[in-house]
DSSP file (Angstrom, degrees, kcal/mol; ACC not computed):
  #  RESIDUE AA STRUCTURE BP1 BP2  ACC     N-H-->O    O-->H-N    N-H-->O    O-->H-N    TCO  KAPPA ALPHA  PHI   PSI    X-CA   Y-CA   Z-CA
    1    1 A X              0   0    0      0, 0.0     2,-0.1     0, 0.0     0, 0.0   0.000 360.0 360.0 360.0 127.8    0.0    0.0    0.0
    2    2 A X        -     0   0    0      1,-0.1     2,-0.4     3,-0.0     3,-0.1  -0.465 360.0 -90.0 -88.9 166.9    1.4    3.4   -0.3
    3    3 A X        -     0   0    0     -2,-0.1    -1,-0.1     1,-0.0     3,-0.1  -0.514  32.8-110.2 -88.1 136.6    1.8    6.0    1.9
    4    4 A X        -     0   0    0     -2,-0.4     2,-0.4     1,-0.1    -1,-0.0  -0.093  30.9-129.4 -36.9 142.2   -0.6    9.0    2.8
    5    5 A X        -     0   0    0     -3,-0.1     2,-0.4     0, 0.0    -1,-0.1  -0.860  31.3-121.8-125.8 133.0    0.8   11.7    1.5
    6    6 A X        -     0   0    0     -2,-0.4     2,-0.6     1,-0.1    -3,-0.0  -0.569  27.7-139.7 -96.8 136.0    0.7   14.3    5.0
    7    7 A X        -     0   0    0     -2,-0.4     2,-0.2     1,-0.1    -1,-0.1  -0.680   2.9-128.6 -88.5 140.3   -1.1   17.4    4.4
    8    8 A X        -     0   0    0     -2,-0.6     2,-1.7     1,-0.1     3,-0.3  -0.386   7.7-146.3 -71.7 136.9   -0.1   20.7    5.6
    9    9 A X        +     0   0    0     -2,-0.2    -1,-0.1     1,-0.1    -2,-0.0  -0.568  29.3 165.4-119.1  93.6   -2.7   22.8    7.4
   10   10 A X    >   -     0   0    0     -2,-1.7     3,-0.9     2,-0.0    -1,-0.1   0.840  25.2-158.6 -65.7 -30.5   -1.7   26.5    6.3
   11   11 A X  G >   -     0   0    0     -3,-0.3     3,-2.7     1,-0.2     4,-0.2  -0.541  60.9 -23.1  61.9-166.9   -4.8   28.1    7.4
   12   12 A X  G 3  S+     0   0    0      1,-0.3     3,-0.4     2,-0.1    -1,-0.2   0.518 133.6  64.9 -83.5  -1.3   -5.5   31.5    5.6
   13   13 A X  G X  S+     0   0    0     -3,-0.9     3,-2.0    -2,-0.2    -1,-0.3   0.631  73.4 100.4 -91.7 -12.9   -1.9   32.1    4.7
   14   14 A X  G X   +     0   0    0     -3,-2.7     3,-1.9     1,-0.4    -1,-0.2   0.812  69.3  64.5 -45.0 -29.9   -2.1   29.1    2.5
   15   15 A X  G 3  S+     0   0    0     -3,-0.4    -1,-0.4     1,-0.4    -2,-0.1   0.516  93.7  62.8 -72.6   8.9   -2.6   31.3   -0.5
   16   16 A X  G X  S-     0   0    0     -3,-2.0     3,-0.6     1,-0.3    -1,-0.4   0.390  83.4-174.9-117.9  -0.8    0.8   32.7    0.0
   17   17 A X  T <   -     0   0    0     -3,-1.9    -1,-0.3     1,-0.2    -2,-0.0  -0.159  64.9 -18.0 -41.8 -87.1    2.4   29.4   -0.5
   18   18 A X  T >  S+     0   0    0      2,-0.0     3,-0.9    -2,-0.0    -1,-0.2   0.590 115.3 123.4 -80.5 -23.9    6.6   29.1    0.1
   19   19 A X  T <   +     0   0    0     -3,-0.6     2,-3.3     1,-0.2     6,-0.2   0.588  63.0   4.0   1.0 142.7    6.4   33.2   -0.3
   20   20 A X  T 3  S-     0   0    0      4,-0.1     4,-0.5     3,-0.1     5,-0.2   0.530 106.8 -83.2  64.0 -16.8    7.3   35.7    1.5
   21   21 A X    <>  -     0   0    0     -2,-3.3     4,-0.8    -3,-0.9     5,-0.1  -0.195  43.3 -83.7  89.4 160.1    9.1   33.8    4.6
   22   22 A X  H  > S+     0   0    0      1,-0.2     4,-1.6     3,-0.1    -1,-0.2   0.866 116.9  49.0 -68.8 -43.0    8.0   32.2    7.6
   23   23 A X  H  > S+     0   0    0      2,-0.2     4,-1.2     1,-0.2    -1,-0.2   0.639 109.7  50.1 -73.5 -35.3    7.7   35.0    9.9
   24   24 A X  H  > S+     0   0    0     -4,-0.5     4,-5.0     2,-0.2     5,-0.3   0.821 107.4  47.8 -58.2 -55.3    5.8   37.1    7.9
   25   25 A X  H  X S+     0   0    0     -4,-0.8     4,-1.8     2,-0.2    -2,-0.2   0.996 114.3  50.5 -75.3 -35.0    3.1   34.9    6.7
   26   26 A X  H  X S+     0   0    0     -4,-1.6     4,-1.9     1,-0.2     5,-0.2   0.807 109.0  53.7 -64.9 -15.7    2.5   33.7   10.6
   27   27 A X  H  X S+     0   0    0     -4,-1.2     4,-1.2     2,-0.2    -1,-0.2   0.917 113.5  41.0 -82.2 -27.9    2.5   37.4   11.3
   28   28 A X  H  X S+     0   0    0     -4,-5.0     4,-1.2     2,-0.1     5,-0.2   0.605 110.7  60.7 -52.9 -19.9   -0.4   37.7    8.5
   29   29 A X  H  X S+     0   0    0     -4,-1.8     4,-2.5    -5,-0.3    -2,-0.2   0.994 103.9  41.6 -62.8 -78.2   -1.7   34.9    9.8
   30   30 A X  H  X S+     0   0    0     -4,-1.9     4,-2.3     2,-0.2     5,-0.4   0.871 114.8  53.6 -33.7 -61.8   -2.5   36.1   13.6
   31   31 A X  H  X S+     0   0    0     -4,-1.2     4,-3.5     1,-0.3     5,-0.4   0.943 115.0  37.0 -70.3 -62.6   -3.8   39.6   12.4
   32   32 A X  H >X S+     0   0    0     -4,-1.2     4,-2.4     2,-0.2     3,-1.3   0.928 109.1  59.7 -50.1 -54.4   -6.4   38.2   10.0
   33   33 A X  H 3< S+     0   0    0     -4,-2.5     3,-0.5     1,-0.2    -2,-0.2   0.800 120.8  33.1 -22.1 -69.5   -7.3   35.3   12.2
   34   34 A X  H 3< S+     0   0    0     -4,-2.3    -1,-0.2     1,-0.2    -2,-0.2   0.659 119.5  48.3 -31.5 -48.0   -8.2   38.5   14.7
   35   35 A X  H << S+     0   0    0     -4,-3.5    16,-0.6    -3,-1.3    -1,-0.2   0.699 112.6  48.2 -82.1 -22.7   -9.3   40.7   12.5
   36   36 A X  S  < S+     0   0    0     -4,-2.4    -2,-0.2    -3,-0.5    -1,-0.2   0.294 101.3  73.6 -97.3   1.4  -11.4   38.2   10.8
   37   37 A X  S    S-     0   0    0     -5,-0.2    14,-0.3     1,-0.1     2,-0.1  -0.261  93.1 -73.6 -97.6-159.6  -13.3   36.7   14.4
   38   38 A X        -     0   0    0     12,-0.1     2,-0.3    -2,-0.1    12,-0.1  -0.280  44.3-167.2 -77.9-175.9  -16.3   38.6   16.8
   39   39 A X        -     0   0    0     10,-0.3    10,-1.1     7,-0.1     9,-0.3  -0.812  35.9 -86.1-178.1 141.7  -15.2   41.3   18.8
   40   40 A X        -     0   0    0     -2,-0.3     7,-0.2     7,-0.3     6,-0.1  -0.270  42.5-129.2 -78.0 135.0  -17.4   42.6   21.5
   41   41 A X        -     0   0    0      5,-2.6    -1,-0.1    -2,-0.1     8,-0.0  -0.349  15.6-136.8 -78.8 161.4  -20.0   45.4   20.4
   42   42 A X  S    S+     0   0    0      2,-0.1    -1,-0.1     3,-0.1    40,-0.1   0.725  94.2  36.3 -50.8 -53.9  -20.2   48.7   22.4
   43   43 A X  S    S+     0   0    0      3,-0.1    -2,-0.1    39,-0.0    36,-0.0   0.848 127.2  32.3-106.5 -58.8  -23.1   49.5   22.8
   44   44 A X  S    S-     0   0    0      2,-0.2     3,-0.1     1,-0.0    -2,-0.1   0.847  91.0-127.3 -86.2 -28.6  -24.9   45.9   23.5
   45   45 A X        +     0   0    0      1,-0.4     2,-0.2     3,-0.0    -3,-0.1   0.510  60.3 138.8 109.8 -14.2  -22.1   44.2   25.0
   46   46 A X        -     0   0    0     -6,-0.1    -5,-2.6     1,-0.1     2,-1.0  -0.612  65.0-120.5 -88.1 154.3  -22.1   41.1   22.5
   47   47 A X  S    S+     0   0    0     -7,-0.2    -7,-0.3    -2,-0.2    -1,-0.1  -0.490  83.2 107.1 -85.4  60.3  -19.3   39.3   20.9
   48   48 A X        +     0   0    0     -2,-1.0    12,-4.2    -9,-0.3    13,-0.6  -0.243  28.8 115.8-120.2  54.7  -20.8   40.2   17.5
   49   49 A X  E     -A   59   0A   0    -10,-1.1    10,-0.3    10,-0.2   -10,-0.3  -0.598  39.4-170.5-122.4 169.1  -19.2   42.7   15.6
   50   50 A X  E     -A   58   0A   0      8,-1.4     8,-3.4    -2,-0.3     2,-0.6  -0.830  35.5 -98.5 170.4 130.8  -17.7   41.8   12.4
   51   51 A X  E     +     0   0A   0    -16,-0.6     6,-0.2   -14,-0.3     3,-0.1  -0.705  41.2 173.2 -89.7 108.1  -15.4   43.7   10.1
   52   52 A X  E    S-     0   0A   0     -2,-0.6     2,-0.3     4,-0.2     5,-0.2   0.936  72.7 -18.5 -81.5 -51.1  -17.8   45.4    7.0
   53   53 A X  E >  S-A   56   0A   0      3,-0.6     3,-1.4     1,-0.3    -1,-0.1  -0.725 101.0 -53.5-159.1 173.0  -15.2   47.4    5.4
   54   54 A X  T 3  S+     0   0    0      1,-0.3    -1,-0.3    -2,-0.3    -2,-0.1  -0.170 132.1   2.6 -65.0 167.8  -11.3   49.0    6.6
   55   55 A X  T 3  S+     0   0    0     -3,-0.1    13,-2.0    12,-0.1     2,-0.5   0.571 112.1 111.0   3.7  42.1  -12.3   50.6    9.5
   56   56 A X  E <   -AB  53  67A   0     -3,-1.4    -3,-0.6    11,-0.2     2,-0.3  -0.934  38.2-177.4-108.7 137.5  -15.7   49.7    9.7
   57   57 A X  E     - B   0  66A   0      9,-1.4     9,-1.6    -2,-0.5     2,-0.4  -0.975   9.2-171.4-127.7 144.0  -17.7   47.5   11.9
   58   58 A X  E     -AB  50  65A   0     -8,-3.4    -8,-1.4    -2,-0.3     2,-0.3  -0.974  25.7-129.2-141.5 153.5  -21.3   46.2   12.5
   59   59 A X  E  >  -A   49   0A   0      5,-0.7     4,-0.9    -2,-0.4   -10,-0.2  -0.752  11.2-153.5 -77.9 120.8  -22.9   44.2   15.5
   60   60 A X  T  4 S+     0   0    0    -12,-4.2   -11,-0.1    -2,-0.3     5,-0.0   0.794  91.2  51.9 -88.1 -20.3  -24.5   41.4   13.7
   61   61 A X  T  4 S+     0   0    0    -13,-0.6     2,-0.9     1,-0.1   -14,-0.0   0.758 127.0  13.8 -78.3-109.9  -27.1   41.6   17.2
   62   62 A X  T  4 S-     0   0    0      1,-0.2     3,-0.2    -4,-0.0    -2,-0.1   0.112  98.3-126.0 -75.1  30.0  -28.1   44.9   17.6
   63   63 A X     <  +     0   0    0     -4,-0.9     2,-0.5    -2,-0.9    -1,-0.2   0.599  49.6 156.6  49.7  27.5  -27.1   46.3   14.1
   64   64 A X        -     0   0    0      1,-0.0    -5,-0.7     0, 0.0     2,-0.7  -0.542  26.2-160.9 -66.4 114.4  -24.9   49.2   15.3
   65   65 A X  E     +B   58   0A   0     -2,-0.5     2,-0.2    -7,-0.2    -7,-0.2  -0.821  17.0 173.5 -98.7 121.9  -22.6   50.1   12.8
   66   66 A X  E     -B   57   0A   0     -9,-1.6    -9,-1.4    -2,-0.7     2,-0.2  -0.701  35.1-117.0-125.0 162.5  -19.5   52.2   14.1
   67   67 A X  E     +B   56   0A   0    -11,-0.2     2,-0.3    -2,-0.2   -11,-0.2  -0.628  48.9 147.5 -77.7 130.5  -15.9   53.7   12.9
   68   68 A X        -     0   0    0    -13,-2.0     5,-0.2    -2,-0.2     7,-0.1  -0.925  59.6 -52.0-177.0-168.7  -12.8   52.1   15.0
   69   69 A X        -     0   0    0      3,-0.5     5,-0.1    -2,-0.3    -1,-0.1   0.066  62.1-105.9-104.5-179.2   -9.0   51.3   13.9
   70   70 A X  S    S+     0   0    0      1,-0.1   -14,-0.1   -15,-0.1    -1,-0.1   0.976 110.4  30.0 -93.9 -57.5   -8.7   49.0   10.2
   71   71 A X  S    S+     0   0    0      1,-0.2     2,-0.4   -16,-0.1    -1,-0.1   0.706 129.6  13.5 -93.6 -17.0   -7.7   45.4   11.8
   72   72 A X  S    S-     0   0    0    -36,-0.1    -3,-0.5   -37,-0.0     2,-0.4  -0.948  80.7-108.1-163.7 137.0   -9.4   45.3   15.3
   73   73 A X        -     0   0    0     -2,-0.4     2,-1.2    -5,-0.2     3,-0.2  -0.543  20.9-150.4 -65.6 128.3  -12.0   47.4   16.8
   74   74 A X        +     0   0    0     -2,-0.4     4,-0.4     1,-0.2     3,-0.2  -0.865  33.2 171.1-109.1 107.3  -10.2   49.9   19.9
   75   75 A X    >>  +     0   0    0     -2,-1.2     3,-2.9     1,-0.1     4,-1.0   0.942  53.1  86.4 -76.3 -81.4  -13.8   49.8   21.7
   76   76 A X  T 34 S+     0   0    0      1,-0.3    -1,-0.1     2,-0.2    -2,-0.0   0.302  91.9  42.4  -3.6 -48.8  -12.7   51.4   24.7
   77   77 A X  T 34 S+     0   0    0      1,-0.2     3,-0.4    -3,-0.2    -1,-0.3   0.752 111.4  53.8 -55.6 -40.4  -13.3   55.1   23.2
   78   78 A X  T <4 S+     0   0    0     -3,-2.9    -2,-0.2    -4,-0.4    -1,-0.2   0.615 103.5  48.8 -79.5 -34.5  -16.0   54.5   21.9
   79   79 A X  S  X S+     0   0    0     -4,-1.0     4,-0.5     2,-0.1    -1,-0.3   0.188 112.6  57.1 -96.8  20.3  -17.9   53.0   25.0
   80   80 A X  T  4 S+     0   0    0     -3,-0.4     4,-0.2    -5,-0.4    -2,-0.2   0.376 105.2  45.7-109.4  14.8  -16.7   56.2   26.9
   81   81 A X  T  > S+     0   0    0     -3,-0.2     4,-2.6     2,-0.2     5,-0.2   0.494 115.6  47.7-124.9 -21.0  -18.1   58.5   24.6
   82   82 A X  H  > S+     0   0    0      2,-0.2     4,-1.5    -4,-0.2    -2,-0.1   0.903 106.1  55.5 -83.6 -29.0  -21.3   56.2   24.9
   83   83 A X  H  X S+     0   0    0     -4,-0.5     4,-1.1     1,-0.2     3,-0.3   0.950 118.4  43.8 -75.3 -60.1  -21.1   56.2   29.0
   84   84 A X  H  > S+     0   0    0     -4,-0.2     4,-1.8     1,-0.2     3,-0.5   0.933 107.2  50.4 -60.0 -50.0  -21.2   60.2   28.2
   85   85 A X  H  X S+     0   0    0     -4,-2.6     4,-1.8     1,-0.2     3,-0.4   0.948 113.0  51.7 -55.1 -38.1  -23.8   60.5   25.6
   86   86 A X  H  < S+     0   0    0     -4,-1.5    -1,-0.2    -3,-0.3    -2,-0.2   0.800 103.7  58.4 -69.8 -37.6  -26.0   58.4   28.1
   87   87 A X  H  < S+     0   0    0     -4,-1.1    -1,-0.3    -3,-0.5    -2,-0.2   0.516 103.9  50.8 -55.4 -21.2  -25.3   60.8   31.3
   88   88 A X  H  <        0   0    0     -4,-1.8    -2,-0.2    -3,-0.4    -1,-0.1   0.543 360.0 360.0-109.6  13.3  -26.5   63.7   29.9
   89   89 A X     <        0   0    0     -4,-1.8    -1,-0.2    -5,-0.3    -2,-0.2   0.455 360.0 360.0 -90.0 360.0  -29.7   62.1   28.8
């Protein structure tokens, strides 16, 4: 019988194939992997935000759509400006 021929698991970087170097494509790796999960909304508090566009974001739960850094949301501003809006109502 012959032998299984072992497959690699590249994961999204795969498209890069011997390219570029090692270091590189695991450092593309991480930041899409990240950029490319949930991320905790603002305003509702659910891990459902999802990257629509370079610096764009939406909450796939309570449809908020918001402005926030290209690869990862920086929330933090953005729920202090909501903690304000919300005290002077």
């Amino acid at each position: 019988m012959p032998k299984k021929k072992k497959k690699r698991k590249t994961g999204i970087t795969g498209r890069f194939g011997s390219r570029y170097g090692t270091k590189i494509r695991q450092r593309v790796k991480s930041i899409e992997e990240e950029m490319k999960g949930y991320h905790e909304c603002p305003k509702c508090g659910a891990e459902k935000v999802k990257r629509v566009g370079t610096g764009i974001w939406k909450c796939e739960r309570c449809e908020t759509k918001f402005a926030a850094k290209a690869y990862k949301p920086s929330i933090t501003p953005i729920k202090k400006k909501i903690a304000e809006e919300a005290t002077e109502e």
